[in-house]
N, C-alpha and C positions, 0 to 999 in steps of 0.2 A: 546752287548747292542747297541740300532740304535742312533744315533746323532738325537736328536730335530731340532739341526739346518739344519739338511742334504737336499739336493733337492732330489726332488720323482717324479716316474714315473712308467705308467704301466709296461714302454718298455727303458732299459738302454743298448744302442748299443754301442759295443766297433770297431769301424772302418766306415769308411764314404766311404769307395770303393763300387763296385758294390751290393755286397749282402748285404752290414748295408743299404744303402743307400734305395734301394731297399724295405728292412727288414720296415725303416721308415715311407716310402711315404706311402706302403700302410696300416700298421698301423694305422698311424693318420687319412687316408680313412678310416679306420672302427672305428672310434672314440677313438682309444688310445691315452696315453699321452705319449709323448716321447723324450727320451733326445741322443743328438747321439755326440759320444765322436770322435774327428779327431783329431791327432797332425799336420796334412800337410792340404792336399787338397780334398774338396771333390769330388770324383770321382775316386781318388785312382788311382793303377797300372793301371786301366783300360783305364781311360782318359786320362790320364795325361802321363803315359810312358810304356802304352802297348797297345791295340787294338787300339784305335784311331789315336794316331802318325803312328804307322807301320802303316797302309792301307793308310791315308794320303800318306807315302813314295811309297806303293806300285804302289798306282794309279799316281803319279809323273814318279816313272818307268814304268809304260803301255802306259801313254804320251809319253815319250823318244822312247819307241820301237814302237811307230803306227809315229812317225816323221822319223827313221830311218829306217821304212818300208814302208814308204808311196808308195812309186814307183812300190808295189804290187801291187798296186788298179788304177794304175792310176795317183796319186796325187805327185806333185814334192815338195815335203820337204826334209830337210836335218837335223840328228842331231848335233849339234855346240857345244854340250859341258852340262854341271850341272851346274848350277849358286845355289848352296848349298846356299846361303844367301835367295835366293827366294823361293828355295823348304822349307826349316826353315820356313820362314816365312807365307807361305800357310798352311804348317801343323801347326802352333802356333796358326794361324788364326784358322783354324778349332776346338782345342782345344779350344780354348777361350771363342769361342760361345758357345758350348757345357756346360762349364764352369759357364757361366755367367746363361744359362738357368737353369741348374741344379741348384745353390744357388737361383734363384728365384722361383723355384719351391717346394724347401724343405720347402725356408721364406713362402711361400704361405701355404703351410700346416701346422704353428703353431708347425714344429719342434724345440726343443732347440739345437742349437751347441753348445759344451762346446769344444774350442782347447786347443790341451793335449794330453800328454800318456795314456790314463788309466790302470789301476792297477786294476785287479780282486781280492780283499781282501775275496771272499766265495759268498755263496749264496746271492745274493739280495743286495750285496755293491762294489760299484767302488769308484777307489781314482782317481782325477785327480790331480794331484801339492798338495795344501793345501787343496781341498774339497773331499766329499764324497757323491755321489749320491748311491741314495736306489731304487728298484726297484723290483717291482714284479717278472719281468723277465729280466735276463740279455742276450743279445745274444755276444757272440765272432765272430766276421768279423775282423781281422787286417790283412787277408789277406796275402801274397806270397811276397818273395824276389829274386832276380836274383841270382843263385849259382854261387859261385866258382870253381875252385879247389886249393887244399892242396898246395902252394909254388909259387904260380901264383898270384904276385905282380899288382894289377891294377893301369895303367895309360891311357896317352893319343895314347896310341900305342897297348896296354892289355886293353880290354875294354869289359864288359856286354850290354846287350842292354838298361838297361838305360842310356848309355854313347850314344853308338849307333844310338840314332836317334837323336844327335842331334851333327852330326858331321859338323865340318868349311869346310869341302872341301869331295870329293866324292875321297875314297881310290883309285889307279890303281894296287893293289894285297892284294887280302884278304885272311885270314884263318878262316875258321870257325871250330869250335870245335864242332861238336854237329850237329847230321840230323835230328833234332826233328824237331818240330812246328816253333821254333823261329829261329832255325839254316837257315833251307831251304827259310823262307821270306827273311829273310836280304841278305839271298845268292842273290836270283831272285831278287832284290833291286839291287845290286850292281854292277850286271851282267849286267840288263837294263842301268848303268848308266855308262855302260865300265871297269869294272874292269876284272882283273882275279881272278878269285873264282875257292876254292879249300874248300871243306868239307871233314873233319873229323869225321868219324862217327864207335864206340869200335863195336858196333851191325852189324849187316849180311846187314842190307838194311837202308834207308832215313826210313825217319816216322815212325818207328820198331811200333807203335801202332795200325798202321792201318794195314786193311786187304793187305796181302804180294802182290793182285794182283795191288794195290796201290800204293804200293812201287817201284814194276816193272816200270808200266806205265810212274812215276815220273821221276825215273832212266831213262827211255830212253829220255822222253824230256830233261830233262838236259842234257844230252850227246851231244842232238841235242845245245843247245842251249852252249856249249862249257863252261859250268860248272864243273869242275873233281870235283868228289867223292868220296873219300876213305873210304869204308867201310870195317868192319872187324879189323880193325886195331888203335892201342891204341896210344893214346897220351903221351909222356915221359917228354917233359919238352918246355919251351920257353926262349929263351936269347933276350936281346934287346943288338941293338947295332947301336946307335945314330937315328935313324928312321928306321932301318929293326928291325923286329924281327923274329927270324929263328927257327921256329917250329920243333922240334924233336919228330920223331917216334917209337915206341918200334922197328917196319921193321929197326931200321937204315936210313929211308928216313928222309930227312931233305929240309924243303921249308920255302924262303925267303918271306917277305912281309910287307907292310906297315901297315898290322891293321891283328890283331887277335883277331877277337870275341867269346869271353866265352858263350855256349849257352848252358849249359849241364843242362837246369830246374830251376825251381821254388821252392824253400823251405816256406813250411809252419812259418811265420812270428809269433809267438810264445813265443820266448825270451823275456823277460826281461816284462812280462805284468801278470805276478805272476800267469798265468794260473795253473803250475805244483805245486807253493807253495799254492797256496788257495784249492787242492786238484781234479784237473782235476783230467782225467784219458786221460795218453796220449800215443802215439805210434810211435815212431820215428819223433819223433817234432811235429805229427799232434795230433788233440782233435778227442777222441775218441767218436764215435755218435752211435745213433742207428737210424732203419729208421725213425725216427721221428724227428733227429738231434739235442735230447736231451743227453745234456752230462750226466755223472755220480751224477754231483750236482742237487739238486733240484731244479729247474727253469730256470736252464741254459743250452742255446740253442749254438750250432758254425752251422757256414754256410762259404762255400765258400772253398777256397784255402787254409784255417786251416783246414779242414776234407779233408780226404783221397779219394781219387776218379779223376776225372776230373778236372782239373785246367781253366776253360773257365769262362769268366764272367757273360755269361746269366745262366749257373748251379748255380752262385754266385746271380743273380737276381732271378733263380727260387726258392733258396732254401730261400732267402730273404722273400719272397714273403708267401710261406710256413709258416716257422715261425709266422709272422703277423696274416696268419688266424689260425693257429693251437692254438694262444695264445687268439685268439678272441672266440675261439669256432666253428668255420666253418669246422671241421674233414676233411681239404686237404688229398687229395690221394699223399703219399708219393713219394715223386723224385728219380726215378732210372736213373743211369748214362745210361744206353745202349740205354736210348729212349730221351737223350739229344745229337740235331744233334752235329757234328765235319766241322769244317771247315779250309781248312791251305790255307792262301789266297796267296803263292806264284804262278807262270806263266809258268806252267798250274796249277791251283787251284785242290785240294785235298779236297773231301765231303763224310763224309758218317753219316749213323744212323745205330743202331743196332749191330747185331754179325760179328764180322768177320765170315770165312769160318769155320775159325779152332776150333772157339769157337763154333760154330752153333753145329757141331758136336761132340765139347766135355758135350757139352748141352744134344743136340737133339736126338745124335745118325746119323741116314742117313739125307744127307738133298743131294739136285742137286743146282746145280748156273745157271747161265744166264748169258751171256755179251752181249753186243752190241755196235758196236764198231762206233764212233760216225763221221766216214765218212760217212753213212746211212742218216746224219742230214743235213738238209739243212743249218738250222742259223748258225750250226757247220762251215760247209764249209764255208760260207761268212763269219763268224769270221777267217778261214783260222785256228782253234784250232785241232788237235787230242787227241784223247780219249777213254772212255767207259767206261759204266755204267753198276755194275756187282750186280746181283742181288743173292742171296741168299734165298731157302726156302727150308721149311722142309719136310721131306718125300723123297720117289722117286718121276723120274719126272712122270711128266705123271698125277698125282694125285691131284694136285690144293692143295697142304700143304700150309698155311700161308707163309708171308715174312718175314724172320728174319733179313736180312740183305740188306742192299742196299749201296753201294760203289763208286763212280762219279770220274772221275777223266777228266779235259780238262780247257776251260779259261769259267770263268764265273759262271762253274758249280755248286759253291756255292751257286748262288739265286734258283736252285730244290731242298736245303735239306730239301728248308720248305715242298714242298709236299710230300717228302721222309720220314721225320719224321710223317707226318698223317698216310701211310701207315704200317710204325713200328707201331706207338700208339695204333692205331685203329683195331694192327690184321688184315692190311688188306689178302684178299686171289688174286691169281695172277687176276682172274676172275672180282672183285671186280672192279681194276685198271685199267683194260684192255675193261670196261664199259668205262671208263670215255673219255671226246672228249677235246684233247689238242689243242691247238690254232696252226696253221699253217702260217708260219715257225718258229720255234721256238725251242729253248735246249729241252722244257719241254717235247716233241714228244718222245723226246728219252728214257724219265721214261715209254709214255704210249706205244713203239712199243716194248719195253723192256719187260714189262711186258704182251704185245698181244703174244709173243712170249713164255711166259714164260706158258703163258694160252694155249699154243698149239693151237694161231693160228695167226702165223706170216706175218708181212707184206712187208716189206723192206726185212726179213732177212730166213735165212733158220732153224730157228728154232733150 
Protein backbone atom coordinates (compact mmCIF):
# COMPACT_ATOMS: atom_id res chain seq x y z
CA UNK A 1 0.00 0.00 0.00
CA UNK A 2 1.62 3.70 -0.95
CA UNK A 3 2.16 6.06 2.01
CA UNK A 4 -0.23 9.45 1.50
CA UNK A 5 2.48 11.05 2.96
CA UNK A 6 5.23 9.90 0.66
CA UNK A 7 7.09 12.36 -1.82
CA UNK A 8 6.42 11.69 -5.62
CA UNK A 9 7.93 11.87 -8.75
CA UNK A 10 8.11 10.86 -12.39
CA UNK A 11 11.79 10.10 -11.97
CA UNK A 12 13.27 8.57 -8.57
CA UNK A 13 17.28 8.36 -9.11
CA UNK A 14 19.19 6.19 -6.77
CA UNK A 15 22.99 7.73 -7.27
CA UNK A 16 24.01 11.46 -8.11
CA UNK A 17 27.45 10.12 -10.13
CA UNK A 18 27.67 10.50 -13.82
CA UNK A 19 24.61 8.50 -15.15
CA UNK A 20 21.71 9.53 -12.27
CA UNK A 21 23.09 12.94 -12.71
CA UNK A 22 22.92 12.93 -16.18
CA UNK A 23 19.63 10.59 -16.08
CA UNK A 24 18.22 14.10 -14.04
CA UNK A 25 19.41 17.03 -16.01
CA UNK A 26 17.85 15.81 -18.87
CA UNK A 27 14.77 14.62 -17.56
CA UNK A 28 13.68 17.64 -15.93
CA UNK A 29 14.60 19.18 -19.85
CA UNK A 30 11.75 17.24 -21.00
CA UNK A 31 9.52 18.28 -18.41
CA UNK A 32 9.91 15.43 -15.67
CA UNK A 33 9.67 15.69 -12.07
CA UNK A 34 12.42 14.44 -10.31
CA UNK A 35 13.95 13.47 -7.21
CA UNK A 36 17.67 12.25 -7.04
CA UNK A 37 18.88 10.43 -4.05
CA UNK A 38 23.02 10.97 -2.99
CA UNK A 39 24.49 9.89 0.17
CA UNK A 40 28.12 11.81 -0.73
CA UNK A 41 28.65 14.09 -3.60
CA UNK A 42 27.23 14.91 -6.45
CA UNK A 43 29.19 13.88 -9.26
CA UNK A 44 30.27 10.72 -7.87
CA UNK A 45 33.51 8.30 -8.62
CA UNK A 46 33.65 10.47 -11.70
CA UNK A 47 34.46 13.86 -10.25
CA UNK A 48 35.25 13.58 -7.27
CA UNK A 49 37.90 10.49 -7.23
CA UNK A 50 38.01 9.21 -10.68
CA UNK A 51 38.33 10.88 -14.20
CA UNK A 52 38.71 14.25 -13.16
CA UNK A 53 41.49 14.15 -10.37
CA UNK A 54 43.59 11.49 -12.34
CA UNK A 55 43.89 13.66 -15.59
CA UNK A 56 44.31 16.67 -13.35
CA UNK A 57 47.38 14.38 -12.07
CA UNK A 58 48.19 13.35 -15.49
CA UNK A 59 48.53 16.78 -17.12
CA UNK A 60 50.66 17.83 -13.77
CA UNK A 61 52.93 14.91 -15.13
CA UNK A 62 53.05 16.08 -18.81
CA UNK A 63 54.10 19.57 -17.13
CA UNK A 64 57.06 17.78 -15.10
CA UNK A 65 58.21 15.76 -18.34
CA UNK A 66 58.03 19.06 -21.07
CA UNK A 67 60.27 20.94 -18.05
CA UNK A 68 62.60 17.90 -17.87
CA UNK A 69 62.61 17.79 -21.57
CA UNK A 70 62.75 21.23 -22.39
CA UNK A 71 66.37 21.14 -23.61
CA UNK A 72 64.81 19.07 -26.69
CA UNK A 73 63.39 22.12 -28.35
CA UNK A 74 65.50 24.55 -27.36
CA UNK A 75 64.32 25.76 -24.00
CA UNK A 76 66.48 25.74 -20.79
CA UNK A 77 64.31 24.34 -18.01
CA UNK A 78 65.07 21.98 -15.27
CA UNK A 79 62.90 19.63 -13.18
CA UNK A 80 63.27 20.52 -9.24
CA UNK A 81 61.23 18.30 -7.80
CA UNK A 82 56.82 17.58 -6.94
CA UNK A 83 55.70 20.01 -4.61
CA UNK A 84 52.47 17.27 -3.85
CA UNK A 85 50.89 20.11 -1.67
CA UNK A 86 50.52 22.21 -5.11
CA UNK A 87 49.75 19.59 -7.38
CA UNK A 88 46.68 18.71 -4.54
CA UNK A 89 45.68 21.75 -4.60
CA UNK A 90 45.29 22.48 -8.59
CA UNK A 91 43.57 19.25 -8.81
CA UNK A 92 41.04 20.20 -5.74
CA UNK A 93 40.89 23.33 -7.54
CA UNK A 94 39.70 21.95 -10.55
CA UNK A 95 37.33 19.51 -8.79
CA UNK A 96 35.67 22.29 -7.13
CA UNK A 97 34.72 24.22 -9.97
CA UNK A 98 33.38 21.43 -11.53
CA UNK A 99 31.55 20.74 -8.27
CA UNK A 100 30.13 23.92 -7.61
CA UNK A 101 28.86 24.21 -11.54
CA UNK A 102 27.31 20.87 -11.30
CA UNK A 103 25.02 21.74 -7.92
CA UNK A 104 24.13 25.00 -9.79
CA UNK A 105 23.07 23.40 -12.57
CA UNK A 106 21.04 20.55 -11.16
CA UNK A 107 19.46 23.77 -8.53
CA UNK A 108 18.73 25.40 -12.00
CA UNK A 109 16.71 22.63 -13.18
CA UNK A 110 13.97 22.23 -10.29
CA UNK A 111 15.84 18.82 -9.21
CA UNK A 112 15.01 17.54 -5.62
CA UNK A 113 18.35 16.14 -3.65
CA UNK A 114 17.34 14.13 -1.05
CA UNK A 115 20.97 13.04 0.95
CA UNK A 116 20.95 9.45 2.02
CA UNK A 117 21.29 5.76 1.10
CA UNK A 118 18.39 4.77 -0.72
CA UNK A 119 16.84 1.65 -0.16
CA UNK A 120 15.10 -0.02 -3.28
CA UNK A 121 11.93 -1.50 -1.22
CA UNK A 122 10.10 -2.88 -5.18
CA UNK A 123 8.65 -1.23 -7.78
CA UNK A 124 7.96 2.62 -7.70
CA UNK A 125 9.29 2.88 -3.79
CA UNK A 126 12.65 4.22 -2.23
CA UNK A 127 13.51 4.47 1.42
CA UNK A 128 15.79 7.04 2.45
CA UNK A 129 16.63 6.99 6.53
CA UNK A 130 12.86 7.56 7.76
CA UNK A 131 11.08 8.70 4.25
CA UNK A 132 9.78 6.92 1.30
CA UNK A 133 9.68 8.32 -2.03
CA UNK A 134 7.27 6.85 -4.87
CA UNK A 135 7.87 7.08 -8.32
CA UNK A 136 6.72 6.13 -11.59
CA UNK A 137 9.99 5.20 -12.53
CA UNK A 138 12.99 4.29 -10.55
CA UNK A 139 16.42 4.24 -12.15
CA UNK A 140 19.70 2.44 -10.11
CA UNK A 141 23.02 4.61 -10.68
CA UNK A 142 24.99 3.93 -7.39
CA UNK A 143 27.66 3.32 -9.40
CA UNK A 144 31.33 1.25 -8.95
CA UNK A 145 33.75 0.89 -6.13
CA UNK A 146 37.61 0.29 -6.13
CA UNK A 147 38.26 -3.57 -5.65
CA UNK A 148 40.36 -5.32 -3.60
CA UNK A 149 41.88 -8.25 -3.00
CA UNK A 150 41.24 -11.31 -0.54
CA UNK A 151 43.83 -10.57 2.60
CA UNK A 152 45.29 -7.22 1.48
CA UNK A 153 44.98 -5.07 4.46
CA UNK A 154 44.54 -1.20 3.19
CA UNK A 155 46.64 1.61 4.56
CA UNK A 156 48.72 4.42 3.83
CA UNK A 157 51.50 2.23 2.26
CA UNK A 158 48.37 -0.47 0.49
CA UNK A 159 46.29 1.84 -1.11
CA UNK A 160 43.30 1.95 -4.08
CA UNK A 161 43.09 4.75 -6.15
CA UNK A 162 40.82 6.55 -4.23
CA UNK A 163 43.76 6.84 -1.74
CA UNK A 164 46.00 7.52 -4.57
CA UNK A 165 45.25 10.70 -5.82
CA UNK A 166 45.54 12.31 -3.00
CA UNK A 167 48.83 11.42 -1.80
CA UNK A 168 51.30 14.05 0.78
CA UNK A 169 54.41 13.50 -1.03
CA UNK A 170 55.22 11.70 -4.68
CA UNK A 171 56.26 7.82 -3.85
CA UNK A 172 60.18 7.08 -5.24
CA UNK A 173 59.19 3.13 -5.83
CA UNK A 174 55.89 1.95 -6.60
CA UNK A 175 53.88 -1.33 -7.33
CA UNK A 176 51.20 -1.47 -9.26
CA UNK A 177 49.01 -4.39 -9.23
CA UNK A 178 47.03 -4.26 -12.08
CA UNK A 179 47.77 -3.05 -16.22
CA UNK A 180 44.25 -2.11 -16.82
CA UNK A 181 42.93 1.34 -17.27
CA UNK A 182 43.81 2.60 -13.86
CA UNK A 183 46.96 0.66 -13.18
CA UNK A 184 48.89 2.12 -16.45
CA UNK A 185 47.66 6.11 -15.56
CA UNK A 186 48.83 6.13 -12.18
CA UNK A 187 51.89 4.15 -13.45
CA UNK A 188 52.69 7.25 -16.26
CA UNK A 189 51.76 9.60 -13.12
CA UNK A 190 54.42 8.46 -11.16
CA UNK A 191 57.05 7.90 -13.57
CA UNK A 192 56.69 11.63 -14.81
CA UNK A 193 57.12 12.61 -11.20
CA UNK A 194 60.49 10.29 -10.69
CA UNK A 195 59.50 7.20 -9.26
CA UNK A 196 60.46 3.67 -10.09
CA UNK A 197 57.38 1.88 -11.44
CA UNK A 198 57.02 -1.51 -11.62
CA UNK A 199 53.50 -3.15 -12.91
CA UNK A 200 51.94 -6.22 -12.26
CA UNK A 201 49.83 -7.46 -14.44
CA UNK A 202 48.07 -12.04 -14.09
CA UNK A 203 47.24 -11.32 -18.11
CA UNK A 204 49.82 -11.73 -21.23
CA UNK A 205 49.82 -7.93 -21.92
CA UNK A 206 48.90 -4.03 -20.29
CA UNK A 207 45.39 -3.10 -21.27
CA UNK A 208 44.27 -6.94 -21.91
CA UNK A 209 40.92 -5.03 -23.27
CA UNK A 210 42.15 -3.35 -26.03
CA UNK A 211 43.12 -4.60 -29.31
CA UNK A 212 46.72 -6.55 -28.65
CA UNK A 213 48.28 -4.23 -31.35
CA UNK A 214 47.69 -1.62 -28.43
CA UNK A 215 49.05 -3.33 -26.02
CA UNK A 216 52.27 -3.82 -27.93
CA UNK A 217 52.79 -0.25 -28.85
CA UNK A 218 52.08 0.66 -25.04
CA UNK A 219 54.64 -2.01 -23.86
CA UNK A 220 57.19 -0.58 -25.94
CA UNK A 221 56.77 3.09 -24.86
CA UNK A 222 57.06 2.09 -21.50
CA UNK A 223 60.16 0.32 -21.84
CA UNK A 224 61.33 3.34 -23.46
CA UNK A 225 60.20 5.37 -20.81
CA UNK A 226 62.01 2.85 -18.02
CA UNK A 227 58.59 1.54 -16.60
CA UNK A 228 59.07 -2.52 -15.90
CA UNK A 229 56.15 -4.57 -16.63
CA UNK A 230 55.47 -7.68 -15.38
CA UNK A 231 53.13 -9.48 -17.28
CA UNK A 232 51.91 -12.92 -17.11
CA UNK A 233 52.58 -13.36 -13.70
CA UNK A 234 50.38 -13.54 -10.41
CA UNK A 235 50.52 -11.78 -7.43
CA UNK A 236 50.84 -13.94 -4.09
CA UNK A 237 50.91 -11.72 -1.30
CA UNK A 238 52.16 -8.18 0.40
CA UNK A 239 54.08 -7.67 3.88
CA UNK A 240 54.58 -4.14 5.33
CA UNK A 241 57.54 -3.45 7.13
CA UNK A 242 57.72 -0.01 8.68
CA UNK A 243 57.51 2.04 5.19
CA UNK A 244 58.47 -0.80 2.59
CA UNK A 245 56.21 -2.96 1.53
CA UNK A 246 57.59 -6.12 -0.27
CA UNK A 247 55.42 -7.59 -2.88
CA UNK A 248 55.48 -11.25 -3.59
CA UNK A 249 55.19 -13.04 -6.70
CA UNK A 250 53.83 -16.58 -7.39
CA UNK A 251 57.60 -16.53 -9.88
CA UNK A 252 59.16 -16.23 -6.30
CA UNK A 253 60.15 -12.60 -7.28
CA UNK A 254 59.89 -10.35 -4.64
CA UNK A 255 60.09 -6.29 -5.01
CA UNK A 256 60.45 -3.62 -2.39
CA UNK A 257 58.64 -0.25 -2.26
CA UNK A 258 57.09 2.55 -0.80
CA UNK A 259 53.39 2.40 -2.19
CA UNK A 260 51.53 -0.45 -3.69
CA UNK A 261 48.65 0.45 -5.52
CA UNK A 262 45.45 -2.08 -5.77
CA UNK A 263 44.27 -1.46 -9.36
CA UNK A 264 42.53 -4.71 -10.13
CA UNK A 265 38.85 -2.96 -11.22
CA UNK A 266 35.72 -1.70 -10.30
CA UNK A 267 32.96 -3.59 -8.73
CA UNK A 268 29.47 -2.88 -9.40
CA UNK A 269 28.38 -0.76 -6.08
CA UNK A 270 25.18 -2.89 -5.13
CA UNK A 271 25.28 -4.00 -1.67
CA UNK A 272 23.48 -3.11 1.03
CA UNK A 273 20.79 -0.79 -1.28
CA UNK A 274 18.24 -3.83 -1.15
CA UNK A 275 18.43 -4.13 -5.05
CA UNK A 276 18.74 -8.29 -4.74
CA UNK A 277 16.01 -8.24 -1.66
CA UNK A 278 13.35 -6.02 -3.51
CA UNK A 279 13.69 -8.60 -6.38
CA UNK A 280 16.36 -7.36 -9.04
CA UNK A 281 17.66 -9.90 -11.11
CA UNK A 282 21.22 -9.76 -10.78
CA UNK A 283 24.53 -11.26 -11.95
CA UNK A 284 27.56 -11.27 -10.24
CA UNK A 285 26.87 -8.12 -8.19
CA UNK A 286 25.79 -6.28 -11.45
CA UNK A 287 21.74 -5.54 -12.39
CA UNK A 288 20.66 -7.38 -14.92
CA UNK A 289 19.34 -5.23 -18.14
CA UNK A 290 18.13 -5.62 -21.18
CA UNK A 291 18.83 -3.20 -24.22
CA UNK A 292 16.64 -0.83 -23.10
CA UNK A 293 18.34 -1.07 -19.50
CA UNK A 294 15.21 -2.05 -18.07
CA UNK A 295 15.54 -4.32 -15.10
CA UNK A 296 13.31 -7.21 -14.42
CA UNK A 297 11.00 -4.93 -12.21
CA UNK A 298 8.47 -2.91 -13.68
CA UNK A 299 9.70 0.53 -14.03
CA UNK A 300 13.00 0.04 -13.06
CA UNK A 301 15.72 1.20 -14.95
CA UNK A 302 19.98 0.75 -13.85
CA UNK A 303 22.50 2.64 -15.88
CA UNK A 304 26.14 2.96 -15.60
CA UNK A 305 28.86 0.96 -13.67
CA UNK A 306 25.88 -1.36 -11.96
CA UNK A 307 25.23 -2.96 -15.47
CA UNK A 308 27.65 -5.00 -17.00
CA UNK A 309 29.53 -3.70 -19.91
CA UNK A 310 32.04 -0.79 -19.95
CA UNK A 311 32.74 0.96 -16.82
CA UNK A 312 33.50 4.67 -18.41
CA UNK A 313 31.43 7.69 -17.30
CA UNK A 314 30.25 9.14 -20.54
CA UNK A 315 28.52 5.18 -21.26
CA UNK A 316 27.23 6.42 -17.55
CA UNK A 317 25.96 9.85 -19.00
CA UNK A 318 24.77 8.05 -22.32
CA UNK A 319 22.82 5.57 -20.73
CA UNK A 320 21.52 8.48 -18.26
CA UNK A 321 20.48 10.21 -20.96
CA UNK A 322 18.59 7.30 -22.54
CA UNK A 323 16.59 6.58 -19.79
CA UNK A 324 15.30 10.15 -19.52
CA UNK A 325 13.89 10.03 -23.02
CA UNK A 326 13.07 6.44 -23.10
CA UNK A 327 10.73 7.27 -19.93
CA UNK A 328 9.45 10.63 -21.82
CA UNK A 329 8.40 8.72 -24.87
CA UNK A 330 11.13 9.78 -27.43
CA UNK A 331 12.11 5.76 -28.51
CA UNK A 332 16.24 6.48 -28.21
CA UNK A 333 18.18 4.07 -30.21
CA UNK A 334 19.65 1.87 -27.63
CA UNK A 335 23.45 2.19 -26.28
CA UNK A 336 25.75 -0.32 -27.52
CA UNK A 337 29.14 -0.65 -25.80
CA UNK A 338 31.50 -1.16 -29.11
CA UNK A 339 30.41 2.26 -30.66
CA UNK A 340 31.17 3.99 -27.20
CA UNK A 341 34.80 5.55 -27.78
CA UNK A 342 37.73 4.17 -24.99
CA UNK A 343 40.34 6.32 -23.84
CA UNK A 344 43.43 5.54 -21.31
CA UNK A 345 44.90 8.77 -20.77
CA UNK A 346 48.41 7.61 -19.67
CA UNK A 347 51.94 9.03 -21.85
CA UNK A 348 51.46 7.74 -24.61
CA UNK A 349 47.61 7.84 -24.51
CA UNK A 350 45.60 4.66 -25.55
CA UNK A 351 42.20 5.33 -28.03
CA UNK A 352 40.17 3.25 -29.77
CA UNK A 353 36.27 2.50 -30.94
CA UNK A 354 34.84 -0.44 -32.16
CA UNK A 355 36.14 -4.17 -32.61
CA UNK A 356 39.23 -5.13 -31.89
CA UNK A 357 40.94 -7.49 -34.68
CA UNK A 358 40.15 -10.63 -33.03
CA UNK A 359 36.72 -9.86 -32.43
CA UNK A 360 36.08 -8.30 -36.00
CA UNK A 361 36.66 -11.65 -37.14
CA UNK A 362 35.15 -13.76 -34.59
CA UNK A 363 32.02 -11.34 -35.78
CA UNK A 364 32.73 -10.97 -39.33
CA UNK A 365 34.54 -13.74 -40.49
CA UNK A 366 37.56 -12.18 -42.98
CA UNK A 367 38.33 -8.67 -42.29
CA UNK A 368 42.26 -6.87 -43.29
CA UNK A 369 43.79 -3.96 -41.04
CA UNK A 370 45.77 -1.03 -41.74
CA UNK A 371 48.50 0.83 -39.56
CA UNK A 372 50.01 3.82 -40.01
CA UNK A 373 52.73 4.55 -38.17
CA UNK A 374 52.61 7.99 -36.99
CA UNK A 375 56.33 9.05 -37.82
CA UNK A 376 54.36 9.89 -41.36
CA UNK A 377 52.66 12.83 -39.05
CA UNK A 378 54.00 15.96 -38.81
CA UNK A 379 52.26 17.38 -35.47
CA UNK A 380 53.26 13.91 -34.36
CA UNK A 381 56.94 14.68 -34.79
CA UNK A 382 56.85 18.15 -33.34
CA UNK A 383 55.05 16.62 -30.30
CA UNK A 384 58.40 14.35 -30.61
CA UNK A 385 55.28 11.25 -29.72
CA UNK A 386 55.41 7.62 -31.48
CA UNK A 387 52.70 5.56 -32.56
CA UNK A 388 49.98 4.43 -34.86
CA UNK A 389 46.77 4.13 -35.86
CA UNK A 390 45.44 0.76 -36.88
CA UNK A 391 42.50 0.42 -38.58
CA UNK A 392 40.35 -2.42 -38.99
CA UNK A 393 37.70 -3.43 -41.74
CA UNK A 394 35.67 -6.07 -43.02
CA UNK A 395 36.10 -8.17 -45.98
CA UNK A 396 39.22 -8.59 -48.02
CA UNK A 397 41.38 -5.69 -48.83
CA UNK A 398 40.99 -4.36 -51.75
CA UNK A 399 37.09 -4.30 -51.55
CA UNK A 400 36.17 -1.04 -49.50
CA UNK A 401 34.24 -3.22 -46.58
CA UNK A 402 33.16 -0.86 -43.82
CA UNK A 403 35.36 0.07 -40.66
CA UNK A 404 34.82 -1.93 -37.79
CA UNK A 405 37.57 -0.98 -35.97
CA UNK A 406 39.93 1.87 -35.28
CA UNK A 407 42.77 1.59 -32.65
CA UNK A 408 45.26 5.00 -31.82
CA UNK A 409 47.93 4.66 -29.82
CA UNK A 410 50.68 8.01 -29.14
CA UNK A 411 50.48 11.42 -26.90
CA UNK A 412 47.24 13.31 -27.35
CA UNK A 413 45.67 10.66 -29.44
CA UNK A 414 42.67 10.68 -27.37
CA UNK A 415 41.12 14.13 -28.98
CA UNK A 416 40.74 11.76 -32.75
CA UNK A 417 38.42 9.22 -30.91
CA UNK A 418 35.75 11.73 -31.49
CA UNK A 419 36.14 11.42 -35.19
CA UNK A 420 36.90 7.91 -34.85
CA UNK A 421 33.62 7.12 -33.17
CA UNK A 422 31.60 8.96 -36.19
CA UNK A 423 33.25 6.69 -38.58
CA UNK A 424 32.39 3.31 -36.27
CA UNK A 425 28.64 4.90 -35.78
CA UNK A 426 27.96 5.96 -39.09
CA UNK A 427 29.37 2.71 -41.01
CA UNK A 428 31.62 4.61 -42.40
CA UNK A 429 33.37 2.94 -45.61
CA UNK A 430 37.43 3.40 -46.09
CA UNK A 431 36.15 5.72 -49.22
CA UNK A 432 33.79 7.73 -47.33
CA UNK A 433 36.84 9.03 -44.80
CA UNK A 434 39.41 9.25 -47.28
CA UNK A 435 36.96 12.02 -49.04
CA UNK A 436 37.31 13.99 -46.17
CA UNK A 437 40.17 17.15 -46.01
CA UNK A 438 42.00 17.09 -42.50
CA UNK A 439 43.57 20.38 -41.48
CA UNK A 440 47.34 20.60 -41.99
CA UNK A 441 49.46 19.73 -39.59
CA UNK A 442 47.79 18.06 -37.52
CA UNK A 443 47.25 14.13 -35.31
CA UNK A 444 43.77 14.16 -37.27
CA UNK A 445 45.94 13.62 -40.85
CA UNK A 446 46.69 10.58 -39.49
CA UNK A 447 42.83 9.16 -39.29
CA UNK A 448 42.61 10.67 -42.92
CA UNK A 449 46.07 9.20 -44.68
CA UNK A 450 45.14 6.06 -42.62
CA UNK A 451 42.15 5.53 -44.22
CA UNK A 452 43.49 7.09 -48.07
CA UNK A 453 45.53 4.22 -47.52
CA UNK A 454 43.03 1.89 -46.60
CA UNK A 455 41.09 3.12 -49.79
CA UNK A 456 43.89 2.06 -51.88
CA UNK A 457 45.13 5.08 -52.44
CA UNK A 458 48.11 6.10 -50.29
CA UNK A 459 49.87 9.13 -49.64
CA UNK A 460 52.68 9.19 -47.13
CA UNK A 461 52.71 5.59 -47.11
CA UNK A 462 52.93 2.34 -49.17
CA UNK A 463 49.90 1.15 -48.70
Amino acid sequence: MSDPGARSADLVILGGGSGGYACALRAAELGLSVVLVEKDKLGGTCLHRGCIPTKALLHAAEVADHARDGAQVGIRSTFDGVDMAGVNAYKDGVVSRLYKGLQGLVASRGITVVPGAGILEGPGTVRVGDERITGRHVVLATGSYARSLPGLELDDRIVTSDAAISLDEAPRRVVVLGGGVIGVEFASVWRSFGAEVTIVEALPRLVPNEDEFCSTQLARAFRRRRITARTGVRFAKATRSGDTVTVSLESGEEIEADLLLVAVGRGPNTTGHGFAEAGVAMDGGFVTVDERLRTNLDGVYAVGDVTPGLQLAHRGFAHGIFVAEDVAGLAPRPVTDDGIPRVTYCDPEVASVGLTEQAARDLHGEVHTLTYDLAGNGKSQILQTSGAVKLVAQGPAGQGGRVLGVHMVGSRIGELVGEAQLVYNWEALPTDVAALIHAHPTQSEALGEAHLALAGRPLHTHG
